[in-house]
BADORO-559181 format. One record per atom (N, C-alpha, C): atom name; z, y, x; residue number from 1; residue in one letter. Coordinates in Angstrom, 3 decimals, decimal comma. Layout:
REM BADORO-559181
at/zz/yy/xx/i/aa
CA/Z/Y/X/NUM/A
...
END
This chain:
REM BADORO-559181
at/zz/yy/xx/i/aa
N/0,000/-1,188/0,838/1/X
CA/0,000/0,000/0,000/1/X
C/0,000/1,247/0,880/1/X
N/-0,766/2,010/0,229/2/X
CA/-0,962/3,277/1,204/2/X
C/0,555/4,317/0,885/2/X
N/0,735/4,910/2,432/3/X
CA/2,594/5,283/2,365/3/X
C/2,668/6,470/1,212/3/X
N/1,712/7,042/1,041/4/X
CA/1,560/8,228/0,184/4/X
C/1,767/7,525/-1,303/4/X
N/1,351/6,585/-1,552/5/X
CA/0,958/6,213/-2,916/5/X
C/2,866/5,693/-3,143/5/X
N/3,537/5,007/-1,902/6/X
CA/4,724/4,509/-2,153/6/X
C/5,804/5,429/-1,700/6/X
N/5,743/6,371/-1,228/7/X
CA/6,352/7,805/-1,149/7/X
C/6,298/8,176/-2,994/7/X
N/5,285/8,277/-3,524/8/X
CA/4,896/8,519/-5,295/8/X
C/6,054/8,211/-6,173/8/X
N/5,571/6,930/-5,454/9/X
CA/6,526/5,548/-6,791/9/X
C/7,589/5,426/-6,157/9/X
N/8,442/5,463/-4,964/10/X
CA/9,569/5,978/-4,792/10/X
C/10,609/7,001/-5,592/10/X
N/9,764/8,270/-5,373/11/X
CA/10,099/9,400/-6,050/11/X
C/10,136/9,331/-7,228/11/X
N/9,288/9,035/-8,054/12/X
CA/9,360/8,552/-9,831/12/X
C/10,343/7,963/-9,603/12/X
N/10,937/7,074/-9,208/13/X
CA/11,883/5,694/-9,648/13/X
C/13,299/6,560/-8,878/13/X
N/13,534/6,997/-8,218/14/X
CA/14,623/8,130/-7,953/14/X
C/14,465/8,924/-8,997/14/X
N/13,774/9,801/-9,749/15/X
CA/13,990/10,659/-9,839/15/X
C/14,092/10,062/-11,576/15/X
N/13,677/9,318/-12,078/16/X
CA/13,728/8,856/-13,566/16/X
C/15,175/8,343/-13,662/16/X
N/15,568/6,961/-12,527/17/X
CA/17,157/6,847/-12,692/17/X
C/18,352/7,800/-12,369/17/X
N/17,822/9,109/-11,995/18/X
CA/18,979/9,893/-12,040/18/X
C/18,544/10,970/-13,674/18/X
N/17,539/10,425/-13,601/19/X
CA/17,540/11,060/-15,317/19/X
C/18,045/10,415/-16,933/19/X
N/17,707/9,167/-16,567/20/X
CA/18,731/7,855/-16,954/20/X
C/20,100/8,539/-17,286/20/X
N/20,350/8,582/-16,321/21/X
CA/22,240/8,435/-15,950/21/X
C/22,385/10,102/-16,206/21/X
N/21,697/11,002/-16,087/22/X
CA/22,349/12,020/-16,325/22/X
C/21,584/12,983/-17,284/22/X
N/22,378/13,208/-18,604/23/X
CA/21,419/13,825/-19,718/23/X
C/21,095/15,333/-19,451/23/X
N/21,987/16,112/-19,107/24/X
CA/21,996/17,275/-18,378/24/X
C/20,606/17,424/-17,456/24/X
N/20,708/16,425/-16,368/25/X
CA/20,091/16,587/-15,303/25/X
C/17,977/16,509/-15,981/25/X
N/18,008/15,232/-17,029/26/X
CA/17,048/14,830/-17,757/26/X
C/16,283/16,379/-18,912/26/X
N/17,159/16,999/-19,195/27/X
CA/17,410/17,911/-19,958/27/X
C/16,808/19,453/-19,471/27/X
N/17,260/19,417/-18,114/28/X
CA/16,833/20,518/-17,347/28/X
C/15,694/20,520/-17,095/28/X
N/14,449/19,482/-16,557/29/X
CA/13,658/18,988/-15,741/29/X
C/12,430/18,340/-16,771/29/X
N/12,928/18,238/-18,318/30/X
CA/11,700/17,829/-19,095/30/X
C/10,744/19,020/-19,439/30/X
N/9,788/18,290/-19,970/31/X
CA/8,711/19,261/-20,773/31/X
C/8,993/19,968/-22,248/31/X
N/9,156/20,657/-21,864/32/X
CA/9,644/21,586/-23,504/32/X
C/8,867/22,715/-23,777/32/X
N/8,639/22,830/-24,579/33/X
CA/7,268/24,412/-24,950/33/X
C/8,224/25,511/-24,869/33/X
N/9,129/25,339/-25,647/34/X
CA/10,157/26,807/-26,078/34/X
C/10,935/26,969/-24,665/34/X
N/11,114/25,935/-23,856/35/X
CA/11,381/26,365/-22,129/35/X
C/10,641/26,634/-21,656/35/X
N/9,519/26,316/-21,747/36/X
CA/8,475/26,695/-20,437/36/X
C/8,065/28,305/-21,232/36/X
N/7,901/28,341/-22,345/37/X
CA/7,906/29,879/-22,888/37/X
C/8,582/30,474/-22,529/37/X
N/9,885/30,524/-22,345/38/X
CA/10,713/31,182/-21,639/38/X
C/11,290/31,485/-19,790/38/X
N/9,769/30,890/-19,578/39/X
CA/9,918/31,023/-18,308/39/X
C/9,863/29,843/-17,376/39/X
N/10,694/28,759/-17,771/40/X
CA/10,627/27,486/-16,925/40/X
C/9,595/27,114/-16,668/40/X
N/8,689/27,301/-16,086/41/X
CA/7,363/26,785/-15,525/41/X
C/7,418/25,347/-14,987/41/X
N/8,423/25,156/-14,046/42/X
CA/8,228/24,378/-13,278/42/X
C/8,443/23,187/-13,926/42/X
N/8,642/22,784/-15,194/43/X
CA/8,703/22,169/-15,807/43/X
C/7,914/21,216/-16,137/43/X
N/6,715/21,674/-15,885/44/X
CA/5,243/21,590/-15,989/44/X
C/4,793/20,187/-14,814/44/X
N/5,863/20,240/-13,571/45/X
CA/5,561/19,565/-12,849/45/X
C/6,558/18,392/-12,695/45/X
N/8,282/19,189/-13,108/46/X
CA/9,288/17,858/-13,054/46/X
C/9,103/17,349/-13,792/46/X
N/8,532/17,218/-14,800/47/X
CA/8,746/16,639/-15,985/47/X
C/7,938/15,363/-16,071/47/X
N/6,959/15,150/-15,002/48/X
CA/5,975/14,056/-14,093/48/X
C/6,864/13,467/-13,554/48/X
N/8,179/13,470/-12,869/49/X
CA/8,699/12,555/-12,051/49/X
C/10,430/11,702/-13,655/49/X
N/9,907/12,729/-14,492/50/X
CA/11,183/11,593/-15,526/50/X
C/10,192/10,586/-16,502/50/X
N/10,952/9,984/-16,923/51/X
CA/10,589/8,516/-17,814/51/X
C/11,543/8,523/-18,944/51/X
N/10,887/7,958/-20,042/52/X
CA/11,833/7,732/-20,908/52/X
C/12,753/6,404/-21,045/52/X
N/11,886/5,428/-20,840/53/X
CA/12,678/4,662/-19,834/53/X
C/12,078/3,433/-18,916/53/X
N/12,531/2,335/-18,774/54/X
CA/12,281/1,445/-17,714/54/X
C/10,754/0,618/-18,215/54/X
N/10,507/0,693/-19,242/55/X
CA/9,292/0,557/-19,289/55/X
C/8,357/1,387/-19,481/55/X
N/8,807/2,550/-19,528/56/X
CA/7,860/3,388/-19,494/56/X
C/6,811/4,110/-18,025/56/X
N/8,398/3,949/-17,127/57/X
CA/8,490/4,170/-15,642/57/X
C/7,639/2,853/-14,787/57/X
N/7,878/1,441/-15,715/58/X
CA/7,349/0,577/-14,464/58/X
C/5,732/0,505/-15,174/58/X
N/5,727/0,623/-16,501/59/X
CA/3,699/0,896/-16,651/59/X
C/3,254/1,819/-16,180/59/X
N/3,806/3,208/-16,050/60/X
CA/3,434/3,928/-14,802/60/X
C/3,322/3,926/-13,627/60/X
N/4,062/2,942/-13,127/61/X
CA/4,074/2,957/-11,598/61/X
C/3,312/1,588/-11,320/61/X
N/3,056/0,817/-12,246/62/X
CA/2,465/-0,235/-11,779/62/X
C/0,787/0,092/-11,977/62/X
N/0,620/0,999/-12,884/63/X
CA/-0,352/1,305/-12,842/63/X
C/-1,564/2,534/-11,961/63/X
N/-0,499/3,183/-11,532/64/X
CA/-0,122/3,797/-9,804/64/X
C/-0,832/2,987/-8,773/64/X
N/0,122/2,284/-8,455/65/X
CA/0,327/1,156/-7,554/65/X
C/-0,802/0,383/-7,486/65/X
N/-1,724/-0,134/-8,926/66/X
CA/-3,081/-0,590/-8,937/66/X
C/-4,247/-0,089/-8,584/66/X
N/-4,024/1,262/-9,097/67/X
CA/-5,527/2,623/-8,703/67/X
C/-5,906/3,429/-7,481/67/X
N/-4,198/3,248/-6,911/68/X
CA/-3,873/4,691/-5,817/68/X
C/-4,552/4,028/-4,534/68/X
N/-5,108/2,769/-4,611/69/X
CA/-5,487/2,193/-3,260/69/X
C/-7,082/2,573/-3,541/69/X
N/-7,593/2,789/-4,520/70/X
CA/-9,142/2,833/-4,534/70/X
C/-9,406/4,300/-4,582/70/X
N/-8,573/5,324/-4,600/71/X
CA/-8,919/6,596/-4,415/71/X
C/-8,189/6,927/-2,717/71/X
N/-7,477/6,430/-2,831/72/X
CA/-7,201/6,741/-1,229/72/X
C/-7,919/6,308/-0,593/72/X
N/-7,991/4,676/-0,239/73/X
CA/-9,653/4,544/0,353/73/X
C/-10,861/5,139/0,449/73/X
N/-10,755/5,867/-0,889/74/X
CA/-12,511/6,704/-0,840/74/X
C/-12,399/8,022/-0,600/74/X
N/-11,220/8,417/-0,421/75/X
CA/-10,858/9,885/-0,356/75/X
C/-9,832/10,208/0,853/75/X
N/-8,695/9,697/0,991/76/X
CA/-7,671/9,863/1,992/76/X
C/-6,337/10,317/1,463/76/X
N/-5,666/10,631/1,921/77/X
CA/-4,080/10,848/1,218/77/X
C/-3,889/12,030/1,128/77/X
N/-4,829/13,442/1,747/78/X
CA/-4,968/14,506/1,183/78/X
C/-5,244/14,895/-0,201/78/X
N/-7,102/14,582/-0,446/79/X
CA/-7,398/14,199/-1,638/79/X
C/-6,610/13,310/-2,971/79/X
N/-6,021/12,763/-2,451/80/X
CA/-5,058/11,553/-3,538/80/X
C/-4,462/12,669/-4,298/80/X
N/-3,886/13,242/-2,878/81/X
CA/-2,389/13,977/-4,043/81/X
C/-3,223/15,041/-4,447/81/X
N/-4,194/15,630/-4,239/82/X
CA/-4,952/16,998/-4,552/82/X
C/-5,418/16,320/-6,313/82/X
N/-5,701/15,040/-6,245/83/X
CA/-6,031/14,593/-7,695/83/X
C/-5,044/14,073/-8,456/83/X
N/-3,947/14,026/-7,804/84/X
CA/-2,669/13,669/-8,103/84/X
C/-2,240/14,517/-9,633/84/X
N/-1,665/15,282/-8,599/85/X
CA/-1,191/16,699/-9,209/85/X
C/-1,331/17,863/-9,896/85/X
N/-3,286/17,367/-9,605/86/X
CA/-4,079/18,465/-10,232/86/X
C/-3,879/18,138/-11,506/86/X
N/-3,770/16,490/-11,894/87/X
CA/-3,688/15,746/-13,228/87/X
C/-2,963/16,280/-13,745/87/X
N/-1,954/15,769/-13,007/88/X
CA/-0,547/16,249/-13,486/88/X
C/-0,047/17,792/-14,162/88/X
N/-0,922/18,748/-13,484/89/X
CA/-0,621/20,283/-14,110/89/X
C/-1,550/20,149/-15,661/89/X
N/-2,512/19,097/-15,159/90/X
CA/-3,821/19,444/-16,125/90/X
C/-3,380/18,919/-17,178/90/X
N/-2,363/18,005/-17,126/91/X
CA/-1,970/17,006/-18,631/91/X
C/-1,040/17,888/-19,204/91/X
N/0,266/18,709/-18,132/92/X
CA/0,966/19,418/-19,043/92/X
C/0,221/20,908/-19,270/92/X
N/-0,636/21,085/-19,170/93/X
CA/-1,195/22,875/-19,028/93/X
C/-1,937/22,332/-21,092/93/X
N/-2,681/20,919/-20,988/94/X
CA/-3,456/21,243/-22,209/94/X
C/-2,363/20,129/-23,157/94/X
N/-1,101/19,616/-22,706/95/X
CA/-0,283/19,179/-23,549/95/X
C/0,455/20,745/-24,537/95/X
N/0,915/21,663/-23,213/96/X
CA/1,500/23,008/-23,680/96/X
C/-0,317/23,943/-24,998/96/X
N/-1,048/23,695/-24,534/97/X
CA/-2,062/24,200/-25,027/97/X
C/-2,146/23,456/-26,968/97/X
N/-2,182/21,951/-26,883/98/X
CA/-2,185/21,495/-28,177/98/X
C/-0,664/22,164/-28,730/98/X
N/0,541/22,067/-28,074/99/X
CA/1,575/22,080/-29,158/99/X
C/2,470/23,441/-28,762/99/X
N/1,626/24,368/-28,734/100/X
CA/2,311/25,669/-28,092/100/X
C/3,284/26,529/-29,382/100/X
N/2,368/25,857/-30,617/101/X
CA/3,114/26,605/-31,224/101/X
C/4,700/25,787/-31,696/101/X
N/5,041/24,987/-31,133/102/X
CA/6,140/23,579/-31,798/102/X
C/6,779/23,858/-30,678/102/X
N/7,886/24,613/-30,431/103/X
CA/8,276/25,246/-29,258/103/X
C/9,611/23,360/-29,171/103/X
N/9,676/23,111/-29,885/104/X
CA/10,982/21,676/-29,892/104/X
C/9,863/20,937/-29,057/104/X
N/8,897/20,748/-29,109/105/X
CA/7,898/19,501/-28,665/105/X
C/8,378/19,516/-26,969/105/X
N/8,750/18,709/-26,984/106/X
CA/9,101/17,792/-25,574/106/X
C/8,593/16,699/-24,995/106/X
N/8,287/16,475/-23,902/107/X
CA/7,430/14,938/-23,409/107/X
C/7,586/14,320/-21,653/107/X
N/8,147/13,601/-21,341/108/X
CA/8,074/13,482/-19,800/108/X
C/7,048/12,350/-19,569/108/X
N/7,307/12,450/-18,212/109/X
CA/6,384/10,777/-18,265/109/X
C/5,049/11,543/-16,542/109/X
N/4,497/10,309/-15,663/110/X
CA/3,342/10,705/-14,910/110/X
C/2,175/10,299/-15,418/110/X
N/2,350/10,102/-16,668/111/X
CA/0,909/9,663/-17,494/111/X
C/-0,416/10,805/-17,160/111/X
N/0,065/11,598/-17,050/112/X
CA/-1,070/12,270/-16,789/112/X
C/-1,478/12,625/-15,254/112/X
N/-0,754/12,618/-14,470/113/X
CA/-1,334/12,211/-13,288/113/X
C/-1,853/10,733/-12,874/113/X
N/-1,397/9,840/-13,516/114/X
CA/-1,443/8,288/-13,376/114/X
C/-3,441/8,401/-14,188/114/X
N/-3,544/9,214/-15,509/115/X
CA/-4,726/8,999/-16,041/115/X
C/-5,638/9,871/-15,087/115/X
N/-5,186/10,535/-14,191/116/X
CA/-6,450/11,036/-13,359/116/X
C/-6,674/10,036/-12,417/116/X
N/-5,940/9,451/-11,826/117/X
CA/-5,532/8,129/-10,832/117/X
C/-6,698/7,421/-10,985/117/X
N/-6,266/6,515/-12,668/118/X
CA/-7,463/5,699/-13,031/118/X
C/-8,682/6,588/-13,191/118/X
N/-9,011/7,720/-13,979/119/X
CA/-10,497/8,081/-14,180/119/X
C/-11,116/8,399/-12,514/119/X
N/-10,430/8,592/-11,872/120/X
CA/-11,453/8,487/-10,329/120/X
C/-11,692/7,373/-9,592/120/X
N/-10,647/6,464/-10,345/121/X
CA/-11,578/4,611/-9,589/121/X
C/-12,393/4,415/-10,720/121/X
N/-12,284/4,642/-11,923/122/X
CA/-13,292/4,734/-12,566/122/X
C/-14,580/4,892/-12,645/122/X
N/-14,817/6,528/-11,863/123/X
CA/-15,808/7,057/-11,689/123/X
C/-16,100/6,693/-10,508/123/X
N/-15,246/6,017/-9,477/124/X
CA/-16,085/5,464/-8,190/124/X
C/-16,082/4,535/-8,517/124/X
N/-15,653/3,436/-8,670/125/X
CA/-16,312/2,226/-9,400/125/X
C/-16,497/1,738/-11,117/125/X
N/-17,762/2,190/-11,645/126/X
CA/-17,461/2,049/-13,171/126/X
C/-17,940/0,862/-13,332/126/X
N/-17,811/-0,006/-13,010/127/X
CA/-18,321/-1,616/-13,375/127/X
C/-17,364/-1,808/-12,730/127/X
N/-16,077/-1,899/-12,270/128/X
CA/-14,325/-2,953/-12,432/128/X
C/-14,267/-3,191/-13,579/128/X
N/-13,616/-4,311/-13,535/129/X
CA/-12,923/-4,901/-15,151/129/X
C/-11,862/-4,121/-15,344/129/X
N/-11,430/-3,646/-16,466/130/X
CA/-9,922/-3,353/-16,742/130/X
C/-9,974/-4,377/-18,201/130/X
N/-8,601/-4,070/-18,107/131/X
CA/-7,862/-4,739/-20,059/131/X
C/-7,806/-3,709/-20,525/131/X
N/-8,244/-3,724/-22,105/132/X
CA/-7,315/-2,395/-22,969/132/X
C/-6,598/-3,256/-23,797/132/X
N/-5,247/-2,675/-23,999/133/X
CA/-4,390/-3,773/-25,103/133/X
C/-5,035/-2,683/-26,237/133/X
N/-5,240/-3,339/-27,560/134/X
CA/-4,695/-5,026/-27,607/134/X
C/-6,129/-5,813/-27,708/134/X
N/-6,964/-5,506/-26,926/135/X
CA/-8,347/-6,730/-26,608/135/X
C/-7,971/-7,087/-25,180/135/X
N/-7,627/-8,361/-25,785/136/X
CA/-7,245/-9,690/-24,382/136/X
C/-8,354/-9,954/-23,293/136/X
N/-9,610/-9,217/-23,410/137/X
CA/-10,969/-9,492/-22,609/137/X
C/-10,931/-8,473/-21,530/137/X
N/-11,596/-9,235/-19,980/138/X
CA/-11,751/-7,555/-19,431/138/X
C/-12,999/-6,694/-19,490/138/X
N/-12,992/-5,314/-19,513/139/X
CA/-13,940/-4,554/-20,112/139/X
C/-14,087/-3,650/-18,784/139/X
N/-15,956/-3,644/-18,824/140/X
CA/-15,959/-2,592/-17,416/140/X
C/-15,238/-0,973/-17,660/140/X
N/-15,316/-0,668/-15,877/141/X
CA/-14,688/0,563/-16,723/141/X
C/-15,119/1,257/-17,033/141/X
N/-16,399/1,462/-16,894/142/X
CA/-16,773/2,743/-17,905/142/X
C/-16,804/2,652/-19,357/142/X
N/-17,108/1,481/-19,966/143/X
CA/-16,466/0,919/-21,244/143/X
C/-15,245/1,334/-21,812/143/X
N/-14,174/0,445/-20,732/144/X
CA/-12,602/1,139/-20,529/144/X
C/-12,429/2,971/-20,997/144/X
N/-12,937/3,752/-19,864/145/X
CA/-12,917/4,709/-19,776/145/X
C/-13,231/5,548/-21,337/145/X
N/-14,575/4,909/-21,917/146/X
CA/-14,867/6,004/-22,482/146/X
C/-14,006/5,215/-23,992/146/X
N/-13,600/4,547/-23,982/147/X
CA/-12,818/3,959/-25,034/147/X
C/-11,238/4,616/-25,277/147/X
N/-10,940/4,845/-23,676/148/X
CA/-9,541/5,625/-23,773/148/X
C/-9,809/7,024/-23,886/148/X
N/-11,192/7,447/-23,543/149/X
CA/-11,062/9,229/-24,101/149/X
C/-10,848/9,125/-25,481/149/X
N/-11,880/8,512/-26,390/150/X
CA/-11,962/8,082/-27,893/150/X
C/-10,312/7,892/-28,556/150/X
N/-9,832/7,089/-28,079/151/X
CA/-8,457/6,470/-28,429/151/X
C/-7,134/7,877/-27,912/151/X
N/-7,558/8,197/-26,927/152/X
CA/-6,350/9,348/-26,985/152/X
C/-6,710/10,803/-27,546/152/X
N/-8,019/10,721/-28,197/153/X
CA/-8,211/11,970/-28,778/153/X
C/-7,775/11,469/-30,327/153/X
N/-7,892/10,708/-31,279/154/X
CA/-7,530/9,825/-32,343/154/X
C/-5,677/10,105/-32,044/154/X
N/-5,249/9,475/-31,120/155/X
CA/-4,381/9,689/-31,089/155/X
C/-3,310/10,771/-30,432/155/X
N/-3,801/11,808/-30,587/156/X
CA/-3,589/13,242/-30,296/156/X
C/-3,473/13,719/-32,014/156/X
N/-4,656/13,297/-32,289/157/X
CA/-4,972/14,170/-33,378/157/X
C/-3,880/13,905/-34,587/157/X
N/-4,156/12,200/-34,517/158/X
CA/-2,880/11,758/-35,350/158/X
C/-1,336/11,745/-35,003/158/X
N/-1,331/12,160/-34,147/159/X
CA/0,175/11,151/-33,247/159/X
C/0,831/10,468/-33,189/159/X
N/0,022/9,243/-33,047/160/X
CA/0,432/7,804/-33,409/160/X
C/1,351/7,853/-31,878/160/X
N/2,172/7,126/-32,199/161/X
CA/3,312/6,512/-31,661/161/X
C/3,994/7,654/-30,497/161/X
N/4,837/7,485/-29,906/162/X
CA/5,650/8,670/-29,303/162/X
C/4,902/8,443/-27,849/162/X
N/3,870/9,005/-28,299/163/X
CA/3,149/8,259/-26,726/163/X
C/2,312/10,118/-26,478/163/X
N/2,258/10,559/-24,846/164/X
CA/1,850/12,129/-24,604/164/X
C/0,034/12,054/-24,502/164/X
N/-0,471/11,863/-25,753/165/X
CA/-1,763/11,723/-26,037/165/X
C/-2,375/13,168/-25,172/165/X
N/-2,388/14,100/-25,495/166/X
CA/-2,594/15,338/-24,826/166/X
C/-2,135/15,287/-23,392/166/X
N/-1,510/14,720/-22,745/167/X
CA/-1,159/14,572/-21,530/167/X
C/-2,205/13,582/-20,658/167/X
N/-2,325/12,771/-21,327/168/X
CA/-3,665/11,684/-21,125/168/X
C/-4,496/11,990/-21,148/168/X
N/-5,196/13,239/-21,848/169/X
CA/-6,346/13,301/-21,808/169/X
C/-6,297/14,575/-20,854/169/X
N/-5,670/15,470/-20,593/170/X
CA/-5,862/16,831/-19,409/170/X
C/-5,732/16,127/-18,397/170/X
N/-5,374/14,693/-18,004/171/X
CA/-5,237/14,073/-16,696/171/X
C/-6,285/13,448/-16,292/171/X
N/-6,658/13,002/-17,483/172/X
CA/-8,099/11,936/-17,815/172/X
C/-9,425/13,078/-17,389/172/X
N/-9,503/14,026/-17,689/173/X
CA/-10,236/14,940/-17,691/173/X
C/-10,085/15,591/-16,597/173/X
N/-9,145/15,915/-15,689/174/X
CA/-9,117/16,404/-13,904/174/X
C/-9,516/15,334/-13,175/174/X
N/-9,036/13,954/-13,502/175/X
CA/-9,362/12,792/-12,595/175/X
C/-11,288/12,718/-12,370/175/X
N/-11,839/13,159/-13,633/176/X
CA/-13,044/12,604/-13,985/176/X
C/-13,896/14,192/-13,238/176/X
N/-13,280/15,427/-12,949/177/X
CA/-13,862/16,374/-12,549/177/X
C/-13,951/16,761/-11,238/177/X
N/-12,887/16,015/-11,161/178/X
CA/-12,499/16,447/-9,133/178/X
C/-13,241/15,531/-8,712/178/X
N/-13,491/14,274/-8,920/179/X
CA/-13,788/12,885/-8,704/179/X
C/-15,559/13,306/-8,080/179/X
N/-16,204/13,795/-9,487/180/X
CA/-17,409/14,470/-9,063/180/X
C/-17,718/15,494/-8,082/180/X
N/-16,626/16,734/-8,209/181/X
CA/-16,202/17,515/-7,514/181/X
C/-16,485/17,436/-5,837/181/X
N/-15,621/16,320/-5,727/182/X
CA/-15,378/16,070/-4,382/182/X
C/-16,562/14,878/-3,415/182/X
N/-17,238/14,786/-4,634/183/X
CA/-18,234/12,932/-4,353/183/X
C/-19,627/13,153/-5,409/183/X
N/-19,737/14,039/-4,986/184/X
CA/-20,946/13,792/-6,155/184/X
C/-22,278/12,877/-6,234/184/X
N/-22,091/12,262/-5,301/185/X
CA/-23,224/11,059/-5,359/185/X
C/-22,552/9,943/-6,155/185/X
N/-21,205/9,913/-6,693/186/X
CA/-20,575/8,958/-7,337/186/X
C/-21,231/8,745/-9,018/186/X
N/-22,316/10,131/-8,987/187/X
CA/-22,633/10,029/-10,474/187/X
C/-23,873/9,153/-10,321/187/X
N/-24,255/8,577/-9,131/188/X
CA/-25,119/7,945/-9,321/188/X
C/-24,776/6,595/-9,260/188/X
N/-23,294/6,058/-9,476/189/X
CA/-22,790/4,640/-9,962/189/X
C/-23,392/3,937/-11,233/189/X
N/-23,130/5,139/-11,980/190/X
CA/-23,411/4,864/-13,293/190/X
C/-24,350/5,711/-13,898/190/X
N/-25,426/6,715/-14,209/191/X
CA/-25,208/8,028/-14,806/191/X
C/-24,999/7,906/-16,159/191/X
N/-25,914/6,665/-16,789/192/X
CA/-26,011/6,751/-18,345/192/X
C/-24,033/6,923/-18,513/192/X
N/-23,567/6,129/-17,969/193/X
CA/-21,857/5,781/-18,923/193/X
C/-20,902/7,135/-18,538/193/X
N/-21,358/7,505/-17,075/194/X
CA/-20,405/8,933/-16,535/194/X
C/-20,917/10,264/-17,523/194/X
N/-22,211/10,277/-18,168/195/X
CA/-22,563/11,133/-18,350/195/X
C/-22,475/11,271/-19,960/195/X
N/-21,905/9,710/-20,795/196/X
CA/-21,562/10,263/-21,442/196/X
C/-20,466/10,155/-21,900/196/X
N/-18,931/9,948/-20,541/197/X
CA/-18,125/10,454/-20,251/197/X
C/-18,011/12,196/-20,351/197/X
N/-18,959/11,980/-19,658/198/X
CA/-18,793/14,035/-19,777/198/X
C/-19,229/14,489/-20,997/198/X
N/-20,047/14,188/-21,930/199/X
CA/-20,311/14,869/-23,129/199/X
C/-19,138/14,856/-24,045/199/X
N/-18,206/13,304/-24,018/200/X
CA/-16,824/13,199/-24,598/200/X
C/-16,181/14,424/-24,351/200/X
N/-16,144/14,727/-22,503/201/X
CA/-15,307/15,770/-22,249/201/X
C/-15,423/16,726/-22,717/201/X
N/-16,293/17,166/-22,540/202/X
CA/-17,389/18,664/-22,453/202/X
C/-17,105/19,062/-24,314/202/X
N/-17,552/17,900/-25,001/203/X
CA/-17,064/17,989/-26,368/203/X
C/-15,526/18,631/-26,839/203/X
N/-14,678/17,879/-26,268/204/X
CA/-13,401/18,270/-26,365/204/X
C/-12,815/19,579/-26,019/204/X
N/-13,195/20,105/-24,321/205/X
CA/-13,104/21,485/-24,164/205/X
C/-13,624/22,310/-24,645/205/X
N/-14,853/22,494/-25,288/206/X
CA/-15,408/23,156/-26,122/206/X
C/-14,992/23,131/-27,509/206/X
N/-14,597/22,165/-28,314/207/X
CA/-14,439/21,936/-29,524/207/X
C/-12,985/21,747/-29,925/207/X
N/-12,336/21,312/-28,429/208/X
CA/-10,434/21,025/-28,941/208/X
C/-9,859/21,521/-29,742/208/X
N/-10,091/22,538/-29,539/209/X
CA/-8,982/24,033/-30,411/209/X
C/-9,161/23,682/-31,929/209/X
N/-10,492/22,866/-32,417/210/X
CA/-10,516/23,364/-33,406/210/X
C/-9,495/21,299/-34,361/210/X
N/-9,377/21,205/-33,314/211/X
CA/-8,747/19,393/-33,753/211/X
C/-7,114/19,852/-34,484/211/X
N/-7,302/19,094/-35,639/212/X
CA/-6,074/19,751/-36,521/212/X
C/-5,168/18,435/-36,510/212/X
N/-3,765/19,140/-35,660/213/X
CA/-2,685/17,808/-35,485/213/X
C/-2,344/17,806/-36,594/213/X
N/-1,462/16,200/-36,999/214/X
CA/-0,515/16,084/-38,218/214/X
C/0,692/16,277/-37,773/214/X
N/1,470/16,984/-38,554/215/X
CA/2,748/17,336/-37,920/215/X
C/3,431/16,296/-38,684/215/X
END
């Protein structure tokens, strides 16, 4: 494992069990609209290293732990964290963007740096198998991919289960931009499936605002 990727998942797993154990500490450091309105910014970024809990923390990190070797390989441990983190602002910048006006709305979790993770092995390799639960088959990834933009915009819109749909997709959406960004011969893996990856995207940033949540 590359030391950067286990430096990551170190830090998550410190920093979630002292959020565990201390509600205060959990409290200070989450994602909250009506805090970060008031200034707490940085919120934006601790709020990537808490979990809600032990399974929430080890599907994140195991899913870390699976991706972070195929972008470091193709990129280096500079780039990693540059797509890291970029996710990571990008999931809470358009999580704060869907629920700005629900100042209670709260969410932790590295889901959204973890979904930029995957959309750049994605986009460098879009023919890997992945699983999507709940189809027991493996599905390439650009299949994968454009199935989870579909599925976390559905579930944004609806807000099915206590899961940071909006966080998934601003992560999903830096992973898939830097990826090009930084490699742009990578669109010639795939173009038909990357490209209409990007119309998903391109759809959404253009059209998001107008997606009406159920409260």
């Amino acid at each position: 494992m590359n030391q950067i990727v286990l430096i990551l998942i170190v830090a998550n797993v410190l920093f979630s069990i002292k959020g565990f154990n201390d509600g205060a500490f959990f409290d200070k450091f989450k994602f909250q609209i009506g805090r970060i309105k008031a200034g707490e910014k940085l919120r934006m970024l601790t709020s990537g290293f808490l979990h809600a809990d032990w399974m929430h923390l080890g599907f994140n990190m195991y899913a870390l732990y699976l991706f972070g070797k195929y972008v470091t390989a193709n990129f280096g441990s500079f780039y990693f964290l540059l797509i890291y983190f970029a996710s990571l602002l990008a999931g809470s910048l358009y999580s704060f963007y869907q629920h700005k006006n629900k100042s209670y709305y709260s969410a932790v979790g590295a889901s959204g740096a973890v979904s930029g993770i995957v959309f750049s092995s994605i986009i460098l390799f879009p023919n890997m198998e992945l699983i999507m639960f709940p189809i027991p088959i493996p599905l390439p990834g650009y299949v994968f991919g454009i199935g989870y933009l579909l599925y976390s915009i559905y579930g944004m819109k609806n807000q099915t289960g206590n899961i940071g749909h909006s966080a998934h997709l601003g992560g999903a959406i830096s992973g898939y931009i830097l990826t090009i960004l930084l490699k742009p011969s990578v669109i010639n893996n795939n173009v038909i499936m990357i490209g209409i990856m990007g119309v998903i995207i391109a759809g959404l940033l253009l059209f998001g605002n107008k997606i009406k949540l159920k409260r």
